[in-house]
mmCIF file as Biopython writes it, N, C-alpha, C and O atoms, coordinates in Angstrom:
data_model
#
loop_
_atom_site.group_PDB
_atom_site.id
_atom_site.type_symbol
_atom_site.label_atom_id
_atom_site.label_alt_id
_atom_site.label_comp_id
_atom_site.label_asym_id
_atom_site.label_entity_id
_atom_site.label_seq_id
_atom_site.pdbx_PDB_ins_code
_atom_site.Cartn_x
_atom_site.Cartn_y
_atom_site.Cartn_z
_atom_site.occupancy
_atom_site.B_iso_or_equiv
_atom_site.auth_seq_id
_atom_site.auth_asym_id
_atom_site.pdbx_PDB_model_num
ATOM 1   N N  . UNK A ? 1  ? -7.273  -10.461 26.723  1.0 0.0 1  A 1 
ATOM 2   C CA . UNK A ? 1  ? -6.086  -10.004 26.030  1.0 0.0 1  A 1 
ATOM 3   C C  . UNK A ? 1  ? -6.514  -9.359  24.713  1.0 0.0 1  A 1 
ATOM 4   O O  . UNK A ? 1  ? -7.220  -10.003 23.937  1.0 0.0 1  A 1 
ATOM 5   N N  . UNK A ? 2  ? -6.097  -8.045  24.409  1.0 0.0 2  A 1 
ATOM 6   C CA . UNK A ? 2  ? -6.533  -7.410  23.107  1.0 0.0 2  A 1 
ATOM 7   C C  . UNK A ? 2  ? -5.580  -7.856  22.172  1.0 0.0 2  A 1 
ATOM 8   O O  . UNK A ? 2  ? -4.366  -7.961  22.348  1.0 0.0 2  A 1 
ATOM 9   N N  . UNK A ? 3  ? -6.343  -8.151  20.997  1.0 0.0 3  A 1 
ATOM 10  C CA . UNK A ? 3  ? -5.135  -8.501  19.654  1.0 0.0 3  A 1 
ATOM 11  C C  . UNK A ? 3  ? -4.603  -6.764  18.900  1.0 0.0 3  A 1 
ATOM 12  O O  . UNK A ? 3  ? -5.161  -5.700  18.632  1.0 0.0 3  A 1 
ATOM 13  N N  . UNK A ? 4  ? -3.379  -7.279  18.821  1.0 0.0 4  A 1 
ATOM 14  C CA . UNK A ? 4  ? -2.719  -5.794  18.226  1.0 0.0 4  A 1 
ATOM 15  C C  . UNK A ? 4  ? -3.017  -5.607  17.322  1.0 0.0 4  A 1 
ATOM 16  O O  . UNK A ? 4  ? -3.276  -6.569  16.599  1.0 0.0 4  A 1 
ATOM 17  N N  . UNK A ? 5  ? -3.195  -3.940  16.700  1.0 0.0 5  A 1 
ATOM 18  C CA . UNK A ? 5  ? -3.421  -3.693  15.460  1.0 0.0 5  A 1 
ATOM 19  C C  . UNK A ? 5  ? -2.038  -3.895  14.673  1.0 0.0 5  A 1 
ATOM 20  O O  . UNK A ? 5  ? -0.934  -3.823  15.211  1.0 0.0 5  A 1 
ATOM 21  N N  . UNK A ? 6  ? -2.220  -4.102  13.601  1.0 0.0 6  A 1 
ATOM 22  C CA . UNK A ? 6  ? -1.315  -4.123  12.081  1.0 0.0 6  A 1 
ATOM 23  C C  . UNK A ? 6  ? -1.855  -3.085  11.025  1.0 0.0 6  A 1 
ATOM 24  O O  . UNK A ? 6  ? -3.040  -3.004  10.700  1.0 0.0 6  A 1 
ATOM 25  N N  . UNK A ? 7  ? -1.002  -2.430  10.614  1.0 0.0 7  A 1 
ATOM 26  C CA . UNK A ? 7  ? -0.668  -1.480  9.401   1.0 0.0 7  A 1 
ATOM 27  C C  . UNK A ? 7  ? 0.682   -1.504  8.714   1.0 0.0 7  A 1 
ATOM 28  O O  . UNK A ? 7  ? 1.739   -1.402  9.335   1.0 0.0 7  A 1 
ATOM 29  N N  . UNK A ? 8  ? 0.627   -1.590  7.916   1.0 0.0 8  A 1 
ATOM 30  C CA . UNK A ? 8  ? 1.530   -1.460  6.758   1.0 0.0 8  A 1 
ATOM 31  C C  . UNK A ? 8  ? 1.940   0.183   5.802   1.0 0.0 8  A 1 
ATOM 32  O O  . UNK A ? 8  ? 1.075   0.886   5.281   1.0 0.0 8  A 1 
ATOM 33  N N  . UNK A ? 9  ? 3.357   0.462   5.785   1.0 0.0 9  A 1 
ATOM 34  C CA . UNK A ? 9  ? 3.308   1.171   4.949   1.0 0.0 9  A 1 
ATOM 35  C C  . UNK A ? 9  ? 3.706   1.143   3.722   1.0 0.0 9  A 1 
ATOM 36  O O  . UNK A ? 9  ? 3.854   -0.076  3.813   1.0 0.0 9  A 1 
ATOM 37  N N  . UNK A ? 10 ? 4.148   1.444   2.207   1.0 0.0 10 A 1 
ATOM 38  C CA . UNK A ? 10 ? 4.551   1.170   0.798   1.0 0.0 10 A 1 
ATOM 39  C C  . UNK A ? 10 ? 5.003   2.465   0.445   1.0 0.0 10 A 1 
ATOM 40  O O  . UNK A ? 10 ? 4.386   3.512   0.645   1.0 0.0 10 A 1 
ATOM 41  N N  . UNK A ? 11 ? 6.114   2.340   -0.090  1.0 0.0 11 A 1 
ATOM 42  C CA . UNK A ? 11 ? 6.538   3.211   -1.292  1.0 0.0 11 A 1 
ATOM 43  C C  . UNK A ? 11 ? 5.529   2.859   -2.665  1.0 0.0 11 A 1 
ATOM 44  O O  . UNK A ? 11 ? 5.105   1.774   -3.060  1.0 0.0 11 A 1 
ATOM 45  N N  . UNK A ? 12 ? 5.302   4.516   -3.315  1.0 0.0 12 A 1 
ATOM 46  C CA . UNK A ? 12 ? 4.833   4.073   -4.507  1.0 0.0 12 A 1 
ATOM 47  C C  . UNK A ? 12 ? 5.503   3.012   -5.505  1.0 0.0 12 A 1 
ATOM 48  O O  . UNK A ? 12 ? 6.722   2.937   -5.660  1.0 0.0 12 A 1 
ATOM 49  N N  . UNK A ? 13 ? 4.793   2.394   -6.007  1.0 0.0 13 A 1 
ATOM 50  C CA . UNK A ? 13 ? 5.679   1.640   -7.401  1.0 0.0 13 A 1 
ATOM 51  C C  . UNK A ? 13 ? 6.137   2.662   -8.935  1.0 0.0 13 A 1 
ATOM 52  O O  . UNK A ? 13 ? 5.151   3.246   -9.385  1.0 0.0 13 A 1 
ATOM 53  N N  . UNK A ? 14 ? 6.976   2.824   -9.441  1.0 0.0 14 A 1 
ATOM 54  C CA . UNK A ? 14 ? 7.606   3.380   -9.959  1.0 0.0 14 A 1 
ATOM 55  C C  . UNK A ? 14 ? 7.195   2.947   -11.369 1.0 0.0 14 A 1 
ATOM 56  O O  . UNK A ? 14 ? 7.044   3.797   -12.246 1.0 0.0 14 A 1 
ATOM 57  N N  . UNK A ? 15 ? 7.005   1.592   -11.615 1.0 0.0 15 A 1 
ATOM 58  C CA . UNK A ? 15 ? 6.502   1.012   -12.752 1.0 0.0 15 A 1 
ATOM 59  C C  . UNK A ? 15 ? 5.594   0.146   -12.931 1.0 0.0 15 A 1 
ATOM 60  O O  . UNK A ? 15 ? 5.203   -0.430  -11.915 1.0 0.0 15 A 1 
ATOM 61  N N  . UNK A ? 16 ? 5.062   -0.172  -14.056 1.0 0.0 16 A 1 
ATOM 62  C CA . UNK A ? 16 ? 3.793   -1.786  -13.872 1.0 0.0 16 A 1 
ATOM 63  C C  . UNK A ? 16 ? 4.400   -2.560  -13.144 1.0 0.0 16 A 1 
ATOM 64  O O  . UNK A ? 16 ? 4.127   -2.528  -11.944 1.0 0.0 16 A 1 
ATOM 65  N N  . UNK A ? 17 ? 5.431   -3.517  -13.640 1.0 0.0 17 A 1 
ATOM 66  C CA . UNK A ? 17 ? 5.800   -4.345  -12.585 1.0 0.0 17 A 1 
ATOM 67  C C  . UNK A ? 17 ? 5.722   -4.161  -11.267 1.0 0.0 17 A 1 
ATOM 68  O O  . UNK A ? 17 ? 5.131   -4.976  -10.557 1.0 0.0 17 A 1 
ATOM 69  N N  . UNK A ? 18 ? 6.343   -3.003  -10.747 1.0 0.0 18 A 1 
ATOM 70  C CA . UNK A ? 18 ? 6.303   -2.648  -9.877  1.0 0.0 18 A 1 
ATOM 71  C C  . UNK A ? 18 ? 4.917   -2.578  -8.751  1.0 0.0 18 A 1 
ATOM 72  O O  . UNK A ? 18 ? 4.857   -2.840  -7.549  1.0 0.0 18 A 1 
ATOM 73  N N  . UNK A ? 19 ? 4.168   -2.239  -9.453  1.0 0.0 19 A 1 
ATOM 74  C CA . UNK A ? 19 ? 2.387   -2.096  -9.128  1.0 0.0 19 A 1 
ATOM 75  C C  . UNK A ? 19 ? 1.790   -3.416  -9.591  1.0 0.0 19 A 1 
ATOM 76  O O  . UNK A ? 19 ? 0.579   -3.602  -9.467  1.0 0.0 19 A 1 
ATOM 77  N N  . UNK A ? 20 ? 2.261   -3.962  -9.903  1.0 0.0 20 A 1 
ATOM 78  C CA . UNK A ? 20 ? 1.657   -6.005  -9.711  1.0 0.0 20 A 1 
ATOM 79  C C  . UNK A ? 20 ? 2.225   -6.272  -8.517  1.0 0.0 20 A 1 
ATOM 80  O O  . UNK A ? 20 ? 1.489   -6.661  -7.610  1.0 0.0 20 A 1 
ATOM 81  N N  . UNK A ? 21 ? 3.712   -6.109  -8.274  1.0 0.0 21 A 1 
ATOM 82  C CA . UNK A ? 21 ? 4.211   -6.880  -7.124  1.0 0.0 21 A 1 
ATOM 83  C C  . UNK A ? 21 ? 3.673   -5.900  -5.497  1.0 0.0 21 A 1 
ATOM 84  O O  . UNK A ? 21 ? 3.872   -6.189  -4.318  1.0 0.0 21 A 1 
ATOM 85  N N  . UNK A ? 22 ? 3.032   -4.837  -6.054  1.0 0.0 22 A 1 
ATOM 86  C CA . UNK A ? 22 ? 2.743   -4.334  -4.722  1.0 0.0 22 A 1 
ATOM 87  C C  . UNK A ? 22 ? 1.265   -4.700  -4.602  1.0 0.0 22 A 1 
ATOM 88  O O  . UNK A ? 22 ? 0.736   -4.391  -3.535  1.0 0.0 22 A 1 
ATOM 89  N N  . UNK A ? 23 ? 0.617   -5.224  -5.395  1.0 0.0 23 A 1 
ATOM 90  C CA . UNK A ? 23 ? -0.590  -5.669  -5.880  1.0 0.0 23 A 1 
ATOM 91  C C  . UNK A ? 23 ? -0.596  -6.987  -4.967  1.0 0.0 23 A 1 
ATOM 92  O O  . UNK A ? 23 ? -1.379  -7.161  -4.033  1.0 0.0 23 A 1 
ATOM 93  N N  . UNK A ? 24 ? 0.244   -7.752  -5.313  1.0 0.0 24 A 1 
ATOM 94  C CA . UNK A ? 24 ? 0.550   -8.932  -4.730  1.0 0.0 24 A 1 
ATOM 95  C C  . UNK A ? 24 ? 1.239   -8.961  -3.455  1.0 0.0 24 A 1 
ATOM 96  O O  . UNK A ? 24 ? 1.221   -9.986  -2.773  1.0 0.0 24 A 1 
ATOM 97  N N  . UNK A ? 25 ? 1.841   -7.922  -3.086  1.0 0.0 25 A 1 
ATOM 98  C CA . UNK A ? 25 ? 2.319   -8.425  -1.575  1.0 0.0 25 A 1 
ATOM 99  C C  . UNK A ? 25 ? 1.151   -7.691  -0.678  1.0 0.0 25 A 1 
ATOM 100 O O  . UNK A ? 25 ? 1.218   -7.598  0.548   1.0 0.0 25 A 1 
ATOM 101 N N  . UNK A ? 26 ? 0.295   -7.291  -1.313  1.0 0.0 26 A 1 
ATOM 102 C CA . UNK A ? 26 ? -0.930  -6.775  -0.749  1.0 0.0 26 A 1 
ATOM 103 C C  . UNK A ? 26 ? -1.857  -8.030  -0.017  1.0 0.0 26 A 1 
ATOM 104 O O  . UNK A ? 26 ? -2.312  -8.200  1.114   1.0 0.0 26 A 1 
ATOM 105 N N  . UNK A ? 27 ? -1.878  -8.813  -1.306  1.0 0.0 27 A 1 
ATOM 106 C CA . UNK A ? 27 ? -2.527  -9.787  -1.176  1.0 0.0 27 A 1 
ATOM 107 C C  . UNK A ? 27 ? -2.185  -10.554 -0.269  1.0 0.0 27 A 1 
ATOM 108 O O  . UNK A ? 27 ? -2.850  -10.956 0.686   1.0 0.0 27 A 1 
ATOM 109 N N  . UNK A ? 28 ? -0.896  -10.820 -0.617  1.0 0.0 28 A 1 
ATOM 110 C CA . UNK A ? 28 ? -0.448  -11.988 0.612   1.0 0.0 28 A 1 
ATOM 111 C C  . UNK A ? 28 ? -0.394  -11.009 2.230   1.0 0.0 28 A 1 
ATOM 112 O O  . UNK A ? 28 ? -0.094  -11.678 3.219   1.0 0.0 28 A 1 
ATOM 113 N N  . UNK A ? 29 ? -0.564  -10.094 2.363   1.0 0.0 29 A 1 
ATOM 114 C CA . UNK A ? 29 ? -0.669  -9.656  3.431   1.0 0.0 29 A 1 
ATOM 115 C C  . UNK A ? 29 ? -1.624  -9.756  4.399   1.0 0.0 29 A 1 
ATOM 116 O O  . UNK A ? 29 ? -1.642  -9.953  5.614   1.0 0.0 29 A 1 
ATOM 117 N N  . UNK A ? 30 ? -2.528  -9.538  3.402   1.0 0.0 30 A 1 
ATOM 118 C CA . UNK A ? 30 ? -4.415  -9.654  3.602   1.0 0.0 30 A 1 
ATOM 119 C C  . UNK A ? 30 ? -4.785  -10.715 4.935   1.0 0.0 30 A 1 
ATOM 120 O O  . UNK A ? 30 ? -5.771  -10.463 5.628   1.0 0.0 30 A 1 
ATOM 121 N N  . UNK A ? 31 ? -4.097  -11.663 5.168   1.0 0.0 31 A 1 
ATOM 122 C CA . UNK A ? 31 ? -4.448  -12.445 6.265   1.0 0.0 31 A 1 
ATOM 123 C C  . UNK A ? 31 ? -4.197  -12.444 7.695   1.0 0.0 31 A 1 
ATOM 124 O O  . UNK A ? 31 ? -4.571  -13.156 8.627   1.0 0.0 31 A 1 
ATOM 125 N N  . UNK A ? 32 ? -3.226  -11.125 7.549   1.0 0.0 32 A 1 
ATOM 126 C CA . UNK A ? 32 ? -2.870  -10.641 8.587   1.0 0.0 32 A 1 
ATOM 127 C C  . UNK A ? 32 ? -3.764  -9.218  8.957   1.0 0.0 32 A 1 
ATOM 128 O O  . UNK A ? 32 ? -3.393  -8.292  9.678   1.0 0.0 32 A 1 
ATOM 129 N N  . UNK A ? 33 ? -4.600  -9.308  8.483   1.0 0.0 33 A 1 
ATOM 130 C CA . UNK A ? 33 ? -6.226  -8.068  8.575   1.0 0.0 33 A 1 
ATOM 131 C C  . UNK A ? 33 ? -5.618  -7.226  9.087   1.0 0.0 33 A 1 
ATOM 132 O O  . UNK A ? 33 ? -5.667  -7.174  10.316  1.0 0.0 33 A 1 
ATOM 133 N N  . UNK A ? 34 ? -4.560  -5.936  8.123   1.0 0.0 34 A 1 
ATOM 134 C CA . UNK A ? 34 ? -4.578  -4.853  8.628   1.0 0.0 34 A 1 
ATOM 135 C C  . UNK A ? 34 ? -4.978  -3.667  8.671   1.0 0.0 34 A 1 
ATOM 136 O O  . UNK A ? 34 ? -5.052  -3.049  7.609   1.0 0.0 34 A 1 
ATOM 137 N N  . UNK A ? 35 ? -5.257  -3.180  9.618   1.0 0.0 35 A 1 
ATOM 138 C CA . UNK A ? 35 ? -6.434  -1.927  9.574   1.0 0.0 35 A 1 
ATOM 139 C C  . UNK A ? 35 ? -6.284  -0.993  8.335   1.0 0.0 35 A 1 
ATOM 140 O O  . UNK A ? 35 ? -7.211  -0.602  7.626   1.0 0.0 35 A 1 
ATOM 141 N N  . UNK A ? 36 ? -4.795  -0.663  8.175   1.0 0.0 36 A 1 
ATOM 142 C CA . UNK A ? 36 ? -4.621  0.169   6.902   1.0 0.0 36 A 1 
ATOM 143 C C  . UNK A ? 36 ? -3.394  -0.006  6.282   1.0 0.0 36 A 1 
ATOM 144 O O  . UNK A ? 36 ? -2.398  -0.259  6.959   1.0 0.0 36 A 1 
ATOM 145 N N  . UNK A ? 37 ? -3.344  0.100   5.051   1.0 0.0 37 A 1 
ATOM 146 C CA . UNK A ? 37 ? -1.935  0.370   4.124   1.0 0.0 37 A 1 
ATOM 147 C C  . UNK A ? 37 ? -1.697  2.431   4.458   1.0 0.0 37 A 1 
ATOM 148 O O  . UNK A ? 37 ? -2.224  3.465   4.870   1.0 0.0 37 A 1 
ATOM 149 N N  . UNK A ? 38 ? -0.690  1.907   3.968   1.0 0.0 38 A 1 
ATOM 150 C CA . UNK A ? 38 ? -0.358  3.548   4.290   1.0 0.0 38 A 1 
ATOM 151 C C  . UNK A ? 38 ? 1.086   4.050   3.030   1.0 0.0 38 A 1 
ATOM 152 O O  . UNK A ? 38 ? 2.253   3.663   3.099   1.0 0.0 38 A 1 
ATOM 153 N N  . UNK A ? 39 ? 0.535   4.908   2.071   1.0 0.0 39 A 1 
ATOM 154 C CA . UNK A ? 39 ? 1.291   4.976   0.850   1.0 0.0 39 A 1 
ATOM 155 C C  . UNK A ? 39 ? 1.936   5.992   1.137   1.0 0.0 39 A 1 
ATOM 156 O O  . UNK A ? 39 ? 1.222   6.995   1.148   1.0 0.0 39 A 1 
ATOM 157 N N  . UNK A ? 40 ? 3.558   6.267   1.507   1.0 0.0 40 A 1 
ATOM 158 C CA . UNK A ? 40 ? 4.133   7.531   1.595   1.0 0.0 40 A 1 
ATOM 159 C C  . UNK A ? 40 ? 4.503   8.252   0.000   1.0 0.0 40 A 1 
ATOM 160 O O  . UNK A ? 40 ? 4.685   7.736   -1.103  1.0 0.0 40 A 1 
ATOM 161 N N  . UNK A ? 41 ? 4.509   9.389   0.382   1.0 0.0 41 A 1 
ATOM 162 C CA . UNK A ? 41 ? 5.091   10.616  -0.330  1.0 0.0 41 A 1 
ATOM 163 C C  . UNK A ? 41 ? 6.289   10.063  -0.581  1.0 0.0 41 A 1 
ATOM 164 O O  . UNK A ? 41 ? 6.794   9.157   0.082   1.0 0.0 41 A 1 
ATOM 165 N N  . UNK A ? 42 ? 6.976   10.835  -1.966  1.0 0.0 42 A 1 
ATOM 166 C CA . UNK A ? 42 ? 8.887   11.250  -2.314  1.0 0.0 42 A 1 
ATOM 167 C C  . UNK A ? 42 ? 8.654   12.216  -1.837  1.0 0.0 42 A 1 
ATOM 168 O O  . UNK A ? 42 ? 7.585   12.758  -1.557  1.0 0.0 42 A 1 
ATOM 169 N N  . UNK A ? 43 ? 9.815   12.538  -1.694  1.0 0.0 43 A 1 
ATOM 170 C CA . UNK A ? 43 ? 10.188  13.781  -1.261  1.0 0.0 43 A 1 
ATOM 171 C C  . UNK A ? 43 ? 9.923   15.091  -1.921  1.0 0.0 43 A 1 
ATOM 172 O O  . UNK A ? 43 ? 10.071  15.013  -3.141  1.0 0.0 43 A 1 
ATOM 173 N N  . UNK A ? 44 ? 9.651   16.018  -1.582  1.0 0.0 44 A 1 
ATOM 174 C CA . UNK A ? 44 ? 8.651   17.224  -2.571  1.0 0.0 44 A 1 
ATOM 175 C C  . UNK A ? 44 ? 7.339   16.880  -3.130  1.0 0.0 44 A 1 
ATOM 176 O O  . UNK A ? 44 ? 6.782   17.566  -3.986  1.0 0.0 44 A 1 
ATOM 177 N N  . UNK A ? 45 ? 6.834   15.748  -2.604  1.0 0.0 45 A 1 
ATOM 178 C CA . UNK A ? 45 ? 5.321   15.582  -3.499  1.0 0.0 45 A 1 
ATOM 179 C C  . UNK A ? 45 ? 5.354   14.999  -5.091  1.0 0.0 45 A 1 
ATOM 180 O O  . UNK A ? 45 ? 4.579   15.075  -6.044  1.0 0.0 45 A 1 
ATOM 181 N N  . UNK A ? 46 ? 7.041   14.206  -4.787  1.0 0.0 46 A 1 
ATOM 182 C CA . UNK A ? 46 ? 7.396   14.118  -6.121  1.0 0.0 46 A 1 
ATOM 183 C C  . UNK A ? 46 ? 6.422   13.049  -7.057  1.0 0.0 46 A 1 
ATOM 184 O O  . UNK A ? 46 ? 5.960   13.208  -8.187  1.0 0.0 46 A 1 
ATOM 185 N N  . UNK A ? 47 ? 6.279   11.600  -5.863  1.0 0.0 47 A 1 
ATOM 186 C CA . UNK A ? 47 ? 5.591   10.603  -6.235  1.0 0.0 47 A 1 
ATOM 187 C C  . UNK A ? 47 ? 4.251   11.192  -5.965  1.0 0.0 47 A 1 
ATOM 188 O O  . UNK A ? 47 ? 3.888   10.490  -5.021  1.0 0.0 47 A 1 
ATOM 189 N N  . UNK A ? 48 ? 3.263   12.054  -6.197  1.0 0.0 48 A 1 
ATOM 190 C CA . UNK A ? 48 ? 2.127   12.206  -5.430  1.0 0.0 48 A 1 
ATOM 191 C C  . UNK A ? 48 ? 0.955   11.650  -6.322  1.0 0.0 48 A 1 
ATOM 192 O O  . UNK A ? 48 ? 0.066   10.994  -5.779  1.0 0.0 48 A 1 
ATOM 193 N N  . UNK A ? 49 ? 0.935   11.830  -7.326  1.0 0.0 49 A 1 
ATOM 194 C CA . UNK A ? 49 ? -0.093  10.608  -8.358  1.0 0.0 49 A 1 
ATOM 195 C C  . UNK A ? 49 ? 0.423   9.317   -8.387  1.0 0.0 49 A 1 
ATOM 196 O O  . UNK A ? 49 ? -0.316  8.431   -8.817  1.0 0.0 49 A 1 
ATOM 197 N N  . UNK A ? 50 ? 1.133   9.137   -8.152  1.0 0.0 50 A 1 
ATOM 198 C CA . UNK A ? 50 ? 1.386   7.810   -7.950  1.0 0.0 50 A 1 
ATOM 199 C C  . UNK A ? 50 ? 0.923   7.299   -6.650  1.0 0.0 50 A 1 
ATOM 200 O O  . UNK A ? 50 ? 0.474   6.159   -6.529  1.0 0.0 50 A 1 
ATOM 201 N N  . UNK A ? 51 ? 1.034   8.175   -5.628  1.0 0.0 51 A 1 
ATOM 202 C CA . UNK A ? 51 ? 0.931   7.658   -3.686  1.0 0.0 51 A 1 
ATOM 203 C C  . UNK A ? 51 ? -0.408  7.236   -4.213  1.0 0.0 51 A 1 
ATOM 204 O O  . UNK A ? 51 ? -0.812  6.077   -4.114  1.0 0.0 51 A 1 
ATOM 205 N N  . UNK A ? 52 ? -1.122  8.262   -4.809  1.0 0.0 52 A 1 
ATOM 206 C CA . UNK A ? 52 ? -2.755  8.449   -4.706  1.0 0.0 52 A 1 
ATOM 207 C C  . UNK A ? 52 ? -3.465  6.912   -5.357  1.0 0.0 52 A 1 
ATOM 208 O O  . UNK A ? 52 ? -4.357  6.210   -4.880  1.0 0.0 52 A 1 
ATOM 209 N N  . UNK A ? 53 ? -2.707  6.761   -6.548  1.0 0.0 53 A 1 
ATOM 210 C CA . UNK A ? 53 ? -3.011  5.618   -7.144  1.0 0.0 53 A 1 
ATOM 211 C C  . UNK A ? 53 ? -3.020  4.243   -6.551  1.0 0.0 53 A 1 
ATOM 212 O O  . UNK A ? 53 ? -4.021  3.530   -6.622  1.0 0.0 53 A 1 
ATOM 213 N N  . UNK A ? 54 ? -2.017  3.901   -6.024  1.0 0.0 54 A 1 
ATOM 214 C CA . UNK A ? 54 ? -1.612  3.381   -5.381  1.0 0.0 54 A 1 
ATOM 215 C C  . UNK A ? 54 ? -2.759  2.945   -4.119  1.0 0.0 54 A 1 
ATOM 216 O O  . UNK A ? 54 ? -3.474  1.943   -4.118  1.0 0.0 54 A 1 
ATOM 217 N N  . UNK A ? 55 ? -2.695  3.928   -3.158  1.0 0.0 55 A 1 
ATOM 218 C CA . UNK A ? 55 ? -3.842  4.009   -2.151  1.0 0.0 55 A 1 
ATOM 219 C C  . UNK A ? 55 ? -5.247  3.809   -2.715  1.0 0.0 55 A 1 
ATOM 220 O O  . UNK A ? 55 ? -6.055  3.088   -2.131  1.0 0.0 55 A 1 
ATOM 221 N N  . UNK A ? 56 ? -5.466  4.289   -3.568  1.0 0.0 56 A 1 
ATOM 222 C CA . UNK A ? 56 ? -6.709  3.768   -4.252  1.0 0.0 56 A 1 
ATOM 223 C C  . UNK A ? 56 ? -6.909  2.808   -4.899  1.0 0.0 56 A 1 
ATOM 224 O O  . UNK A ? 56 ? -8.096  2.485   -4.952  1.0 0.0 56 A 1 
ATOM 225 N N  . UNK A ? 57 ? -6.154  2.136   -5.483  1.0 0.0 57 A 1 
ATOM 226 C CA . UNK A ? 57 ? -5.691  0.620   -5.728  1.0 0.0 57 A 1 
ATOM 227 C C  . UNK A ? 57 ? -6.280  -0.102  -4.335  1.0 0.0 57 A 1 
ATOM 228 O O  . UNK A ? 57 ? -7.398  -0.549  -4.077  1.0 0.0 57 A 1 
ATOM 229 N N  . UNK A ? 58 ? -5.192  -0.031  -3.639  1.0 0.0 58 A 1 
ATOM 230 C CA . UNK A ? 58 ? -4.820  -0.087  -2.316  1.0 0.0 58 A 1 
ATOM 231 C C  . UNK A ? 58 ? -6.378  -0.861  -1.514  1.0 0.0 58 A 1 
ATOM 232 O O  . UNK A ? 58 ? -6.706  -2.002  -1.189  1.0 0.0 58 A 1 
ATOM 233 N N  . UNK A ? 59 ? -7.015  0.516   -1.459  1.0 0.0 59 A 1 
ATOM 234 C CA . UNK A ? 59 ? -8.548  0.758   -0.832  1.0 0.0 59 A 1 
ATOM 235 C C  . UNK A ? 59 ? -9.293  -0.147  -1.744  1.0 0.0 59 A 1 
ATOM 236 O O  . UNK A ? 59 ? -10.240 -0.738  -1.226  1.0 0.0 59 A 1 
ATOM 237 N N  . UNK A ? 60 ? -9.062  -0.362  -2.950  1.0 0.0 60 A 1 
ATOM 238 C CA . UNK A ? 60 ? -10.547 -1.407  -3.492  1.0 0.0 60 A 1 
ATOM 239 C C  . UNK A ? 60 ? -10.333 -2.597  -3.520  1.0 0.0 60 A 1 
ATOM 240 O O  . UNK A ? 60 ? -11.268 -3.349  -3.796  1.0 0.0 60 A 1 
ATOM 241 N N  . UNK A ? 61 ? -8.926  -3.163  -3.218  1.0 0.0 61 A 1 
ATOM 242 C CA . UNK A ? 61 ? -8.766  -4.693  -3.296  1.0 0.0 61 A 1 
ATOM 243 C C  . UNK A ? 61 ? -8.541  -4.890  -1.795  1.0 0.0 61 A 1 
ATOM 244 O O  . UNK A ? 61 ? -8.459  -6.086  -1.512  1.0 0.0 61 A 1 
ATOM 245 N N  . UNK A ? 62 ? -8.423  -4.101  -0.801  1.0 0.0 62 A 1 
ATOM 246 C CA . UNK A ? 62 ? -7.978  -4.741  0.595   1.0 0.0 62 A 1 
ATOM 247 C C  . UNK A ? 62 ? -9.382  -4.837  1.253   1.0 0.0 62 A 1 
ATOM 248 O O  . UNK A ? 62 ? -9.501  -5.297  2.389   1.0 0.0 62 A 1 
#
């Protein structure tokens, strides 16, 4: 029996707080080993330093 993959996706966080608690539900996610987070876009590329941040956050603590 193959075990299913898991991925996750996130809206950017908008503020610090915001980027602790995505910090942290990162974490608590972590045990469920998923292959990838996945940081969407706003609409027009509005959030796009933020997606990036985020994902790169993202990539060094998962």
């Amino acid at each position: 029996m193959t075990t299913p993959a898991v991925s996750f996706e996130v809206f950017p966080p908008r503020t610090v707080g915001a980027a602790f608690k995505l910090w942290d539900a990162a974490q608590a996610l972590a045990p469920l080993a998923p292959r990838f987070f996945s940081v969407t876009y706003g609409a027009g590329g509005t959030t796009r330093d933020l997606t990036h941040d985020s994902a790169h956050v993202l990539h060094r603590t998962s």
